[in-house]
PDB file of the backbone (N, CA, C, O) and the ligand in Angstrom, with CONECT records:
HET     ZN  A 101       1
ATOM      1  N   UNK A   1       0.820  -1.211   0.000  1.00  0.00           N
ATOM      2  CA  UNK A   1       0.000   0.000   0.000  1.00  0.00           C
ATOM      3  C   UNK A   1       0.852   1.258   0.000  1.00  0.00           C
ATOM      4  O   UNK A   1       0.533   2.262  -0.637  1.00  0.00           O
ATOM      5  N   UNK A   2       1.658   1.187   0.545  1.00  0.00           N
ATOM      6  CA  UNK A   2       2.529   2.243   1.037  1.00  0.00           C
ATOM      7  C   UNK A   2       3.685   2.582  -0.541  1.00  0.00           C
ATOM      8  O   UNK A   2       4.196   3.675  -0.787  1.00  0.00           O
ATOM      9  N   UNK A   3       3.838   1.353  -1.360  1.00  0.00           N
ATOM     10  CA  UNK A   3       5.121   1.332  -2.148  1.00  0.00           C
ATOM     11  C   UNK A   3       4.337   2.551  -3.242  1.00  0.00           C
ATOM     12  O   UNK A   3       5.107   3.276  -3.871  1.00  0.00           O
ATOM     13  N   UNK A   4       3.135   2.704  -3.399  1.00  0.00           N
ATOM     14  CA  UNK A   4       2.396   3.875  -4.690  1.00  0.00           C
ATOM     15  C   UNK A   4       3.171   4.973  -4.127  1.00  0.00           C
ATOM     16  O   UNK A   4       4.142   5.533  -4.636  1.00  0.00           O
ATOM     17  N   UNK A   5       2.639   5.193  -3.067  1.00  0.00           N
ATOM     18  CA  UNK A   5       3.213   6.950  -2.816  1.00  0.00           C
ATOM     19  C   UNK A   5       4.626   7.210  -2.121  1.00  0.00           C
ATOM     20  O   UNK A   5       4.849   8.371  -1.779  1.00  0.00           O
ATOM     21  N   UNK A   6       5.708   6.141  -1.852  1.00  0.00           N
ATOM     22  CA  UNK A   6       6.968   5.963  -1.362  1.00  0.00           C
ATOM     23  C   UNK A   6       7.936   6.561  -2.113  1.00  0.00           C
ATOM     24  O   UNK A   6       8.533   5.546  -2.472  1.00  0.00           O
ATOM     25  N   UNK A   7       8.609   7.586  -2.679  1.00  0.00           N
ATOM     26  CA  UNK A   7       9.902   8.101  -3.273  1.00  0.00           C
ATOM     27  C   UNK A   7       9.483   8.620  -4.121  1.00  0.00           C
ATOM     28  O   UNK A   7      10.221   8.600  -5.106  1.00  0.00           O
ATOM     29  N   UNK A   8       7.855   9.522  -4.332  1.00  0.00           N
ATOM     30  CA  UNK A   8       7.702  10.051  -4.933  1.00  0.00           C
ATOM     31  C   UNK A   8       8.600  11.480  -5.640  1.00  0.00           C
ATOM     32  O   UNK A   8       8.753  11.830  -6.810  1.00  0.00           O
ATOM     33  N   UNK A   9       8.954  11.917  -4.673  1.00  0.00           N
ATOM     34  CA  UNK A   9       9.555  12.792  -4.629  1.00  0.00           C
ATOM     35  C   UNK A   9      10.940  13.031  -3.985  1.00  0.00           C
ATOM     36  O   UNK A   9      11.339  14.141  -3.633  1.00  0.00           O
ATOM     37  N   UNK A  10      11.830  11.541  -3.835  1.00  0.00           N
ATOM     38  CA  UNK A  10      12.363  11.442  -3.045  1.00  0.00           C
ATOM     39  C   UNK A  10      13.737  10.779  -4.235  1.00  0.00           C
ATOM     40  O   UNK A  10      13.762  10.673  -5.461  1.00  0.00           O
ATOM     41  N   UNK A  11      14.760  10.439  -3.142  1.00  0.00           N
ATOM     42  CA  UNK A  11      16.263  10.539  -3.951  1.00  0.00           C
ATOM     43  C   UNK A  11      15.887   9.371  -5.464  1.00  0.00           C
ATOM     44  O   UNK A  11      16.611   9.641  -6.422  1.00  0.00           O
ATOM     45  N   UNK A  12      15.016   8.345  -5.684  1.00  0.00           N
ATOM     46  CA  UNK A  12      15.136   7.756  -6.665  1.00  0.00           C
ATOM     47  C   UNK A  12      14.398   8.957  -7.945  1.00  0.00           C
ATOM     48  O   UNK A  12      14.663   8.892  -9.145  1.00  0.00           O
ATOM     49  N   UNK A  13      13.540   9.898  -7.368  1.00  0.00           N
ATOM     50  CA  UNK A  13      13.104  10.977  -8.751  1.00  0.00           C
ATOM     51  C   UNK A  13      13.984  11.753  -9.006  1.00  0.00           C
ATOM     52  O   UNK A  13      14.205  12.047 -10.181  1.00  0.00           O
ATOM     53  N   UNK A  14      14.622  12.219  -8.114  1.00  0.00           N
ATOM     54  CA  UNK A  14      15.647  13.275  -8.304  1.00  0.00           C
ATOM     55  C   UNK A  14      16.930  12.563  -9.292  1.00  0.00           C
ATOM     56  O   UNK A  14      17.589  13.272 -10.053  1.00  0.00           O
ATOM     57  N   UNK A  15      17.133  11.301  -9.177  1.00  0.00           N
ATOM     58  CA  UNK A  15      18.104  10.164  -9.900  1.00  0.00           C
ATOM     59  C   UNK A  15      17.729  10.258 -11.511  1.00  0.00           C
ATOM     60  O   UNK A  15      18.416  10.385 -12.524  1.00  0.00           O
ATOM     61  N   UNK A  16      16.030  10.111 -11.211  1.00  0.00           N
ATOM     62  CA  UNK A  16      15.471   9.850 -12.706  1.00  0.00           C
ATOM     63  C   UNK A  16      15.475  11.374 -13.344  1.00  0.00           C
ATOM     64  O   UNK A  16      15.468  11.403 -14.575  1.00  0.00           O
ATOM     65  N   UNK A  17      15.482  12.355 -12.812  1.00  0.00           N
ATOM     66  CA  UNK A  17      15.089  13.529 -12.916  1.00  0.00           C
ATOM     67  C   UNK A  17      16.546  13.935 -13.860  1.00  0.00           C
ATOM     68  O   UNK A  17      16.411  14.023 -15.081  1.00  0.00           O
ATOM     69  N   UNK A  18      17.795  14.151 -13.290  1.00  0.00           N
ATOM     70  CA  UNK A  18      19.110  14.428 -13.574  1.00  0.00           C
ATOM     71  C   UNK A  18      19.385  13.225 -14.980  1.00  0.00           C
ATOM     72  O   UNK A  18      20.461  13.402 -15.549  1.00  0.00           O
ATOM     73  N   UNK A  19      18.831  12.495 -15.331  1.00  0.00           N
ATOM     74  CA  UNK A  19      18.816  11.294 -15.855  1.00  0.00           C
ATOM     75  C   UNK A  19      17.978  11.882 -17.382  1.00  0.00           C
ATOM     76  O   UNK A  19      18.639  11.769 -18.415  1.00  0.00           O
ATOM     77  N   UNK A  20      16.867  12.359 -17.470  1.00  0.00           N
ATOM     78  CA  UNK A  20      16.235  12.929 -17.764  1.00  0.00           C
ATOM     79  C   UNK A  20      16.870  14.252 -18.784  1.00  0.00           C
ATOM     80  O   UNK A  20      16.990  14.324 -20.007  1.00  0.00           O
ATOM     81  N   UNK A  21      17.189  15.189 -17.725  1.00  0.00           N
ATOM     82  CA  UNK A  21      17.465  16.378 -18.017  1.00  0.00           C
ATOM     83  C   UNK A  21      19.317  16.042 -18.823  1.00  0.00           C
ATOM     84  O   UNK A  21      19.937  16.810 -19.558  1.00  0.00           O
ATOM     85  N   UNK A  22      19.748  14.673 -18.328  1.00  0.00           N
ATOM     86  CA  UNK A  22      21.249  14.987 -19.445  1.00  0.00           C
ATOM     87  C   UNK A  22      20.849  14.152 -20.554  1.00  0.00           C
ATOM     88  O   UNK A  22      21.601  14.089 -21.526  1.00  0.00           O
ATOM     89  N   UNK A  23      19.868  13.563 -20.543  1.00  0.00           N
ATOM     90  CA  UNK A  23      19.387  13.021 -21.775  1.00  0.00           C
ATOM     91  C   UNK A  23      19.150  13.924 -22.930  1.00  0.00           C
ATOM     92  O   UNK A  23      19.638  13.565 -24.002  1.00  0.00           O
ATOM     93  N   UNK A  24      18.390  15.190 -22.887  1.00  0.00           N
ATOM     94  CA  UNK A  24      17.808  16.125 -23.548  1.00  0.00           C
ATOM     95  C   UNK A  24      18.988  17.436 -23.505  1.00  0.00           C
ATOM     96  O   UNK A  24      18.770  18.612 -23.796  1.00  0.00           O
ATOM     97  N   UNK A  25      20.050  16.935 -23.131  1.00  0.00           N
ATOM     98  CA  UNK A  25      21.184  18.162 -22.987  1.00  0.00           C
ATOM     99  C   UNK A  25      20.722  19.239 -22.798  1.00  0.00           C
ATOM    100  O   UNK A  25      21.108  20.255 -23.376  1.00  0.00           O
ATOM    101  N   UNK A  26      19.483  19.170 -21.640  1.00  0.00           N
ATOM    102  CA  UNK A  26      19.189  20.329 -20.835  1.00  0.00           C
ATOM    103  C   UNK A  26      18.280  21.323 -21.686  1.00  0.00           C
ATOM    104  O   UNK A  26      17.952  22.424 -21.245  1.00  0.00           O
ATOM    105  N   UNK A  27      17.889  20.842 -22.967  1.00  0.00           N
ATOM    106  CA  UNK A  27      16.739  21.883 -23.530  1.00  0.00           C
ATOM    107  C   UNK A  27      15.195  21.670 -23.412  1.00  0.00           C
ATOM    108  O   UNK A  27      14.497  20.665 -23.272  1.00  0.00           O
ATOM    109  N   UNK A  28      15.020  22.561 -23.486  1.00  0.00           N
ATOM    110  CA  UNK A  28      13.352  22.560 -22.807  1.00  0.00           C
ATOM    111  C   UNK A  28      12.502  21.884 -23.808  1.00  0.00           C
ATOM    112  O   UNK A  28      12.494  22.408 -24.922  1.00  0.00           O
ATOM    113  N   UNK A  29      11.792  20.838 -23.638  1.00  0.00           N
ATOM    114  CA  UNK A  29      10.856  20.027 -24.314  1.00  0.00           C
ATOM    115  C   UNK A  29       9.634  21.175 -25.017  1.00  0.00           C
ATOM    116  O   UNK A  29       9.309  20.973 -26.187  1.00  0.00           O
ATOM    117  N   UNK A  30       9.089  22.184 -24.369  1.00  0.00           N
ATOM    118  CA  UNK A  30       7.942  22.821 -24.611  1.00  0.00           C
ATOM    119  C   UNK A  30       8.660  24.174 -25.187  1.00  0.00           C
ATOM    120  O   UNK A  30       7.887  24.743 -25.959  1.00  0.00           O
ATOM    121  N   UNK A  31       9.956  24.887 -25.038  1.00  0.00           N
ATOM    122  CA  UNK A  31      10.480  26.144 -25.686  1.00  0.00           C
ATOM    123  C   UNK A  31      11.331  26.192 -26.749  1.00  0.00           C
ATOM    124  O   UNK A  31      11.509  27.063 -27.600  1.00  0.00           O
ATOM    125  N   UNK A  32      11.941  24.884 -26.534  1.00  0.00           N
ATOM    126  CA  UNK A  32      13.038  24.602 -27.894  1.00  0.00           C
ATOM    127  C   UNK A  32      14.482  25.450 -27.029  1.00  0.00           C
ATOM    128  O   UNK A  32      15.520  25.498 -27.688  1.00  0.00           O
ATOM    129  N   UNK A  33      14.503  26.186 -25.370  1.00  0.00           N
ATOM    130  CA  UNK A  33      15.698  26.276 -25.761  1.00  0.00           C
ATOM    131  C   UNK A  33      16.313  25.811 -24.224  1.00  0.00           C
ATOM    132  O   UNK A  33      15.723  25.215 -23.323  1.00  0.00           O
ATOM    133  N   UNK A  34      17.947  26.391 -24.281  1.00  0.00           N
ATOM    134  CA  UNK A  34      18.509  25.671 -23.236  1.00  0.00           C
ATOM    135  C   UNK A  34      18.359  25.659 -21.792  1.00  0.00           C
ATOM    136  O   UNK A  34      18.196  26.862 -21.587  1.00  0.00           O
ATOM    137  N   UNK A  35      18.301  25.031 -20.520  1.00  0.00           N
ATOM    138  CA  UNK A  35      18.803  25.784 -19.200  1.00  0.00           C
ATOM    139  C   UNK A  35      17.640  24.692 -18.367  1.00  0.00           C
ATOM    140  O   UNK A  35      17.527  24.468 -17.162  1.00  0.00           O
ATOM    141  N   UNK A  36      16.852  24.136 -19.556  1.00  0.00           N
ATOM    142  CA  UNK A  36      15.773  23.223 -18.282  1.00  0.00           C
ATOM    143  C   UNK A  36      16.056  22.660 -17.073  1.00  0.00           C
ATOM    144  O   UNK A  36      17.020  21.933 -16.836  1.00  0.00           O
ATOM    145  N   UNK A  37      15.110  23.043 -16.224  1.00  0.00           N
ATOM    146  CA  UNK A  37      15.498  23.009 -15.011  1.00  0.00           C
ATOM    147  C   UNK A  37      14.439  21.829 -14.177  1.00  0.00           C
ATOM    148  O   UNK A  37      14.640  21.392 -13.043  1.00  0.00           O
ATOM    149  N   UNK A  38      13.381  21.503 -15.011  1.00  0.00           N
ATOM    150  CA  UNK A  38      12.750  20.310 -14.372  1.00  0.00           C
ATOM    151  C   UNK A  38      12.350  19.639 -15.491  1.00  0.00           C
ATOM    152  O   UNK A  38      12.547  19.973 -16.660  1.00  0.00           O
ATOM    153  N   UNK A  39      11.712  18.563 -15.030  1.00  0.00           N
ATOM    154  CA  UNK A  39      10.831  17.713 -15.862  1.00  0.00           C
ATOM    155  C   UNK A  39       9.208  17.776 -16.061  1.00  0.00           C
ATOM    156  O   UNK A  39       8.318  18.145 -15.294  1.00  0.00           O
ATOM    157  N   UNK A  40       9.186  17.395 -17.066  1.00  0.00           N
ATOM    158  CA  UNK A  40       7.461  17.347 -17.119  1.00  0.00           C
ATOM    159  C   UNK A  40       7.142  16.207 -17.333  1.00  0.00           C
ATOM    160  O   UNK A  40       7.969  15.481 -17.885  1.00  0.00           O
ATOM    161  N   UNK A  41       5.777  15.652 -16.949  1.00  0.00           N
ATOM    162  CA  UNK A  41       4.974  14.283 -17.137  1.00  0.00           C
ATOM    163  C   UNK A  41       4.557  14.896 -18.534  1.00  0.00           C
ATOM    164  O   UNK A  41       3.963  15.968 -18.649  1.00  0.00           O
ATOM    165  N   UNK A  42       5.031  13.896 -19.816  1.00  0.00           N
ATOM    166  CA  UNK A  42       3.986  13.950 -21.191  1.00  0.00           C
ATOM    167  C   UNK A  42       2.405  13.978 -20.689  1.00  0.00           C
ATOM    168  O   UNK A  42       1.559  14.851 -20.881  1.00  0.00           O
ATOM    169  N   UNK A  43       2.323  12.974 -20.125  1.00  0.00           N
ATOM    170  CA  UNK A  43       0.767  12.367 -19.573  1.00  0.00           C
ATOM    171  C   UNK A  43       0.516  12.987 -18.415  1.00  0.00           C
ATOM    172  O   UNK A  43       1.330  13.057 -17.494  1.00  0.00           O
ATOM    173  N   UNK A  44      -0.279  13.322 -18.408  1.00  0.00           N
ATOM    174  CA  UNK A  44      -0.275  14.308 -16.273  1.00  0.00           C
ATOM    175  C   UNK A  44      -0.451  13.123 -15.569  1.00  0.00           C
ATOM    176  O   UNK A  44      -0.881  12.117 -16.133  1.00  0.00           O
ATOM    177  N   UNK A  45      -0.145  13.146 -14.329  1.00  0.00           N
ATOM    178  CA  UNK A  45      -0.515  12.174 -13.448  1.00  0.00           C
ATOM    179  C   UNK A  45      -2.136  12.122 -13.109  1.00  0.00           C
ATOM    180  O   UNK A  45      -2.643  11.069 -12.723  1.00  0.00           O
ATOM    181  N   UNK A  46      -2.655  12.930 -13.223  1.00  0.00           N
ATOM    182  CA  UNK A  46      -4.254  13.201 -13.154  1.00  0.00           C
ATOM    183  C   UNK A  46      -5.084  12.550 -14.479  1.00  0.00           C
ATOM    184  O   UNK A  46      -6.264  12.207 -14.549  1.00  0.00           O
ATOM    185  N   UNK A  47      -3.937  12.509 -15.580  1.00  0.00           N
ATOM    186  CA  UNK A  47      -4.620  11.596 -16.216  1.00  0.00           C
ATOM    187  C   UNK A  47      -4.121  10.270 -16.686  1.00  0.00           C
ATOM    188  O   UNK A  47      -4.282   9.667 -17.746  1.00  0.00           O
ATOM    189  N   UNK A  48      -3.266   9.903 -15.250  1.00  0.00           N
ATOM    190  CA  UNK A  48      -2.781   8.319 -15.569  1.00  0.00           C
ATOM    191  C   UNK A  48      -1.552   7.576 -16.105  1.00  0.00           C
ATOM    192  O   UNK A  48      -1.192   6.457 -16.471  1.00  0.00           O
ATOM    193  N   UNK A  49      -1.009   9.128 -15.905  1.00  0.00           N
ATOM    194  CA  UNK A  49       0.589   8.739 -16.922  1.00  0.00           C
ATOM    195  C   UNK A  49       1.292   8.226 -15.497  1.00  0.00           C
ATOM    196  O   UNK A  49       1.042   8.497 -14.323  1.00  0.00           O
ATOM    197  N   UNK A  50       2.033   7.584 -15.969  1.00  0.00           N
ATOM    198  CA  UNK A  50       3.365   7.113 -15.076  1.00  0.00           C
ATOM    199  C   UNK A  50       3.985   7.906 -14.514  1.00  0.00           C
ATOM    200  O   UNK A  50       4.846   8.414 -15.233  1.00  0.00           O
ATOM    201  N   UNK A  51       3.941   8.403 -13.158  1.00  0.00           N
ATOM    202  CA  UNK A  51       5.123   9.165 -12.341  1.00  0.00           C
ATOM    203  C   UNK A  51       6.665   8.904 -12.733  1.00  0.00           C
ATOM    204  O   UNK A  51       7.287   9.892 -13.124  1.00  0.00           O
ATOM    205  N   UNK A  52       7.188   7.950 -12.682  1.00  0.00           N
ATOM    206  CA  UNK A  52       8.441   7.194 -12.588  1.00  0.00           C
ATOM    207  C   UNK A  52       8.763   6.806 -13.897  1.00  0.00           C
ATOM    208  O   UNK A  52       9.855   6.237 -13.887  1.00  0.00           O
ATOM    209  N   UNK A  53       8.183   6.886 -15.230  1.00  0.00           N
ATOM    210  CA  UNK A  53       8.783   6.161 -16.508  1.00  0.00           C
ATOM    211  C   UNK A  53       9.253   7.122 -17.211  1.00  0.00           C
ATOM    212  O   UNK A  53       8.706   8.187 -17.496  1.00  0.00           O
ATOM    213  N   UNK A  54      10.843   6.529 -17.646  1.00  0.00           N
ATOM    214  CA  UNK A  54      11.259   7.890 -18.237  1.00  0.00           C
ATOM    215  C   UNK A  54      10.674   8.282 -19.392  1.00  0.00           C
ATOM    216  O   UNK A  54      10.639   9.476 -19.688  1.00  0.00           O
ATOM    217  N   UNK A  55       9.962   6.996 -20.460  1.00  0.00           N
ATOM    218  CA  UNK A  55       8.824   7.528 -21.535  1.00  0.00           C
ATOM    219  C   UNK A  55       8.198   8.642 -21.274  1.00  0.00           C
ATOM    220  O   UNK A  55       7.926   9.449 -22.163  1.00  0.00           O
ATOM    221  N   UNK A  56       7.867   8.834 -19.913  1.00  0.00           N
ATOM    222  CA  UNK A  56       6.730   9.777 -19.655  1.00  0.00           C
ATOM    223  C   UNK A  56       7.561  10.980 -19.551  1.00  0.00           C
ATOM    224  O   UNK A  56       6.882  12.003 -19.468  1.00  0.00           O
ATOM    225  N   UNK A  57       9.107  11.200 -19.528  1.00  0.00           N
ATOM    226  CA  UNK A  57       9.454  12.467 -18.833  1.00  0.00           C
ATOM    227  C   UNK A  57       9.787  13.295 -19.888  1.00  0.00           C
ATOM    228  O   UNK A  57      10.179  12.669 -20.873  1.00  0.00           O
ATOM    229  N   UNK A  58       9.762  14.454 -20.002  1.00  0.00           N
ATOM    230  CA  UNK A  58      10.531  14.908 -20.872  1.00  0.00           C
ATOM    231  C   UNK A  58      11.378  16.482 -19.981  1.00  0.00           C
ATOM    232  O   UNK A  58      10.842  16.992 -18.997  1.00  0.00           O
ATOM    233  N   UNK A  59      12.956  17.117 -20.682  1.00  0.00           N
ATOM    234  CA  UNK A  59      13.282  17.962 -20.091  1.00  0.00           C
ATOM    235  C   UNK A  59      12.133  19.518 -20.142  1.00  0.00           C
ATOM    236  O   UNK A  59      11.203  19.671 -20.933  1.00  0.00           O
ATOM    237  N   UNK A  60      12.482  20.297 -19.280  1.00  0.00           N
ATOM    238  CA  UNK A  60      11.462  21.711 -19.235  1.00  0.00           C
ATOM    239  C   UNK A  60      11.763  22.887 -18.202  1.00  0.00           C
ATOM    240  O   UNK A  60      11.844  22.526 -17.028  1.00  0.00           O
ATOM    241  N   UNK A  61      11.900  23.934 -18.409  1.00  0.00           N
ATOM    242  CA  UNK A  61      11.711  25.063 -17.448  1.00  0.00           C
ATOM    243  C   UNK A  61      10.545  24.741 -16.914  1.00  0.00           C
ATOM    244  O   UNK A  61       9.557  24.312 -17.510  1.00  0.00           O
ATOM    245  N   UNK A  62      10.699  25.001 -15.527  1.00  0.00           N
ATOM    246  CA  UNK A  62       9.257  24.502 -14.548  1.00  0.00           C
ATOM    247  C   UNK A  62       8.463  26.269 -14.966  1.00  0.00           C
ATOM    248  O   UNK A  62       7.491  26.489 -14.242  1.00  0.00           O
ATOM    249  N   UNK A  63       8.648  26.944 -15.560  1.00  0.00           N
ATOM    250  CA  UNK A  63       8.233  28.201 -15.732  1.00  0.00           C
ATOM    251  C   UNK A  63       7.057  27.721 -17.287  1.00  0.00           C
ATOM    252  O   UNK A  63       5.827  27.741 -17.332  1.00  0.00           O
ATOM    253  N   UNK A  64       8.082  27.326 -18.392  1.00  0.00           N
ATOM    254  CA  UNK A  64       7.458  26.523 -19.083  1.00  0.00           C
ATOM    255  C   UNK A  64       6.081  25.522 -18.878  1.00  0.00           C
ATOM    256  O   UNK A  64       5.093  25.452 -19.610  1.00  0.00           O
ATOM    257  N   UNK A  65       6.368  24.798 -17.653  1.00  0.00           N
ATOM    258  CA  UNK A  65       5.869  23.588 -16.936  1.00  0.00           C
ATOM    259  C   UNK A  65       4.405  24.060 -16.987  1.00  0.00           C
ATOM    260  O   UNK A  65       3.516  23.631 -17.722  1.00  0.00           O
ATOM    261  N   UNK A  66       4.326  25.144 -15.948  1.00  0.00           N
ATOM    262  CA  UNK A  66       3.396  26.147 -15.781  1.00  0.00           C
ATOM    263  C   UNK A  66       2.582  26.771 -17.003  1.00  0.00           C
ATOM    264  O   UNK A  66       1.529  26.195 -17.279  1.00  0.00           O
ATOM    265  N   UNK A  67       2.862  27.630 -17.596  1.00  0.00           N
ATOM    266  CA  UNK A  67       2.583  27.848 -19.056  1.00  0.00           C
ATOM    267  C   UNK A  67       1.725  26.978 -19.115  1.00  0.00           C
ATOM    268  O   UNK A  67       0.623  27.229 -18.627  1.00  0.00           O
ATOM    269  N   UNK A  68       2.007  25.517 -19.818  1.00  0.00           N
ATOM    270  CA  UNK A  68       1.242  24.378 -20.398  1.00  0.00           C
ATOM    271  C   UNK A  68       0.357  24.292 -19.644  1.00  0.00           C
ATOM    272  O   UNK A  68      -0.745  24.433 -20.172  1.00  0.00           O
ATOM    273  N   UNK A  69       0.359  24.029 -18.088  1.00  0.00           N
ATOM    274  CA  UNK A  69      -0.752  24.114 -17.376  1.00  0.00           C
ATOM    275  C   UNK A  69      -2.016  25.155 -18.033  1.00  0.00           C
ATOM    276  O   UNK A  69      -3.148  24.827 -18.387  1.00  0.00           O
ATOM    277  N   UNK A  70      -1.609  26.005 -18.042  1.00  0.00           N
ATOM    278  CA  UNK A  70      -2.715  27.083 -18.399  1.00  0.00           C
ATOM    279  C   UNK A  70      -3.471  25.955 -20.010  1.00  0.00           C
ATOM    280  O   UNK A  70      -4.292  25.054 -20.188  1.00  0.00           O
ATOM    281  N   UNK A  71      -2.618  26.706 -20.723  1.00  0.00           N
ATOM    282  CA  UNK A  71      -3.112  26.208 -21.988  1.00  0.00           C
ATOM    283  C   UNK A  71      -3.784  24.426 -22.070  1.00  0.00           C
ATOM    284  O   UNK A  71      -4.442  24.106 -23.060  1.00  0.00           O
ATOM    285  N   UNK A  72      -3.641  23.869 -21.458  1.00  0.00           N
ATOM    286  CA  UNK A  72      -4.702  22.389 -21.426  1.00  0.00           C
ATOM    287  C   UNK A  72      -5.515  22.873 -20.484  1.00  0.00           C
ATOM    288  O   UNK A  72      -6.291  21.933 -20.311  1.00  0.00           O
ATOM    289  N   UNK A  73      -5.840  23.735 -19.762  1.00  0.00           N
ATOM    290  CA  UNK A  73      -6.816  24.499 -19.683  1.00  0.00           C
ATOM    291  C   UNK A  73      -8.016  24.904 -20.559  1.00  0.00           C
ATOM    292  O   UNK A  73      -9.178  24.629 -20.261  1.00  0.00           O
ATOM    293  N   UNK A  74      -7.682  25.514 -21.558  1.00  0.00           N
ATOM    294  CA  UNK A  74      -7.921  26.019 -22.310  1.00  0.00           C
ATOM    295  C   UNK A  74      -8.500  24.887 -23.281  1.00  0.00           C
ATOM    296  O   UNK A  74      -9.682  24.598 -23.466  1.00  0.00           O
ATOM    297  N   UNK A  75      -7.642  24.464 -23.710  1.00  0.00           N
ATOM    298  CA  UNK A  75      -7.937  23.074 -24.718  1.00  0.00           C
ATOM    299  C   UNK A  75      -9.388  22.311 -24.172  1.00  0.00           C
ATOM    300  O   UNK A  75     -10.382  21.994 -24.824  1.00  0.00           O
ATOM    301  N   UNK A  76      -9.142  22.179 -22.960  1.00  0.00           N
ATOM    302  CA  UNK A  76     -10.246  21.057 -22.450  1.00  0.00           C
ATOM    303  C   UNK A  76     -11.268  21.613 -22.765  1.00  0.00           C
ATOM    304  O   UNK A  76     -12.018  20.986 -23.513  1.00  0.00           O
ATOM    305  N   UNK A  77     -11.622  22.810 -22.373  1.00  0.00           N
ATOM    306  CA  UNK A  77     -12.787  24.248 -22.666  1.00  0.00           C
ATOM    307  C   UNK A  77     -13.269  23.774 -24.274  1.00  0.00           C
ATOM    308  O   UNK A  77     -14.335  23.248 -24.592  1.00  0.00           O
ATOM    309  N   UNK A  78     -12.056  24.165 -25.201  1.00  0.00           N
ATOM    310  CA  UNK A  78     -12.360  23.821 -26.597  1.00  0.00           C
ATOM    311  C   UNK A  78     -12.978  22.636 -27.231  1.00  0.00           C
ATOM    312  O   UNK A  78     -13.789  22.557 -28.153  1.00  0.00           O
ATOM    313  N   UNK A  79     -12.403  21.746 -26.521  1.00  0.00           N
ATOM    314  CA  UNK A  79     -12.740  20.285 -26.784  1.00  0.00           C
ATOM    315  C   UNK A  79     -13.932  19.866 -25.850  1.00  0.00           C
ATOM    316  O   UNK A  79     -14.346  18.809 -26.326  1.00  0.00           O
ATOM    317  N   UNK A  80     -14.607  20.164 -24.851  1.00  0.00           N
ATOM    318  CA  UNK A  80     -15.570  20.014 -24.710  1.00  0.00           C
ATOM    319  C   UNK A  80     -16.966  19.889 -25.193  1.00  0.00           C
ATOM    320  O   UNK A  80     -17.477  20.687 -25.978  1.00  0.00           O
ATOM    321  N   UNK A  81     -17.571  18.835 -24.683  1.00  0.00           N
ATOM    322  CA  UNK A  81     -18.980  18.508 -25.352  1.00  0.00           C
ATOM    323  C   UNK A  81     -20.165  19.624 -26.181  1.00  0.00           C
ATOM    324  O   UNK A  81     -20.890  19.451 -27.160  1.00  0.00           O
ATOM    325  N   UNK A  82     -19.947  20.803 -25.267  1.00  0.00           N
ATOM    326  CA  UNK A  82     -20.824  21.875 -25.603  1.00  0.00           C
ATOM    327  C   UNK A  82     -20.536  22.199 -26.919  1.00  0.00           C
ATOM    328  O   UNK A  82     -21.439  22.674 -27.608  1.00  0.00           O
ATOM    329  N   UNK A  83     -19.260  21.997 -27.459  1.00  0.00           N
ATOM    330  CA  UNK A  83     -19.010  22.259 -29.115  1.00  0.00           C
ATOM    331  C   UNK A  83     -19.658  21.459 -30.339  1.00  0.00           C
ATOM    332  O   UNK A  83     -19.912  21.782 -31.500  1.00  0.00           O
ATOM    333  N   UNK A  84     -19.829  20.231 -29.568  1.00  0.00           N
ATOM    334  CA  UNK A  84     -20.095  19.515 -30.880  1.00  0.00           C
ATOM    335  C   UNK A  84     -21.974  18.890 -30.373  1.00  0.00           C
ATOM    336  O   UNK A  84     -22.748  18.293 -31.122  1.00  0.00           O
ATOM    337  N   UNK A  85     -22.210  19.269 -29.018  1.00  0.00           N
ATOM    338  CA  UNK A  85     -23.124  19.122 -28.849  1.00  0.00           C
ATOM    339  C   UNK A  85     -24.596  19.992 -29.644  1.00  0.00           C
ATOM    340  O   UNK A  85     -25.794  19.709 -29.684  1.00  0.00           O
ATOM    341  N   UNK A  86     -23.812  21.091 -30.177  1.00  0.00           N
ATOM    342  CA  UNK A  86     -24.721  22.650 -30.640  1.00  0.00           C
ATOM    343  C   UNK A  86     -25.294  21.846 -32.290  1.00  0.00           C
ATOM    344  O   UNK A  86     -25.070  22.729 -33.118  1.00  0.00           O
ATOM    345  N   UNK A  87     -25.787  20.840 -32.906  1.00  0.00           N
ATOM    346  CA  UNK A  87     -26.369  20.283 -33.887  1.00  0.00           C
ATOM    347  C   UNK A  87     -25.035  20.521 -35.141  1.00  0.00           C
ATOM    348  O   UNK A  87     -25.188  20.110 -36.291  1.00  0.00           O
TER     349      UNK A  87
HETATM  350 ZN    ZN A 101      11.172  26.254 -21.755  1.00  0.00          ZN2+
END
């Protein structure tokens, strides 16, 4: 029970994290440029992606990180039922 939420955030992410970020020689997945400073989930965890797989990681300015937040915001709004619901 305990092993889901155990090192979430703890020395094995930070391993995968640095792992991650020299993979992508430190450029930002979402800006195209250098200095990324975290990772992002491709898949959010809210919608089921893997915390821990490096498939899922890609490099990112957590400033960037943010950004995207907004905008799938936005998207969901667009893509919502009410659009295609109108005949
Ligand atoms: Zn960026």
């Amino acid at each position: 029970m305990s092993a889901r939420t155990a090192g979430r955030k703890g020395r094995p992410w930070r391993r995968l994290r640095d792992l991650v970020l020299a993979a992508s020689g430190g450029i930002c997945a979402l800006c195209g440029l250098p200095g990324a400073n975290s990772v992002d989930h491709i898949v959010p965890l809210s919608k089921g992606g893997a915390p821990m797989a490096p498939s899922n990681l890609r490099a990112a300015h957590s400033t960037c990180n943010s950004k995207r937040g907004n905008r799938m915001q936005l998207r969901t709004v667009k893509t919502s039922r009410d659009w295609y619901g109108r005949e």
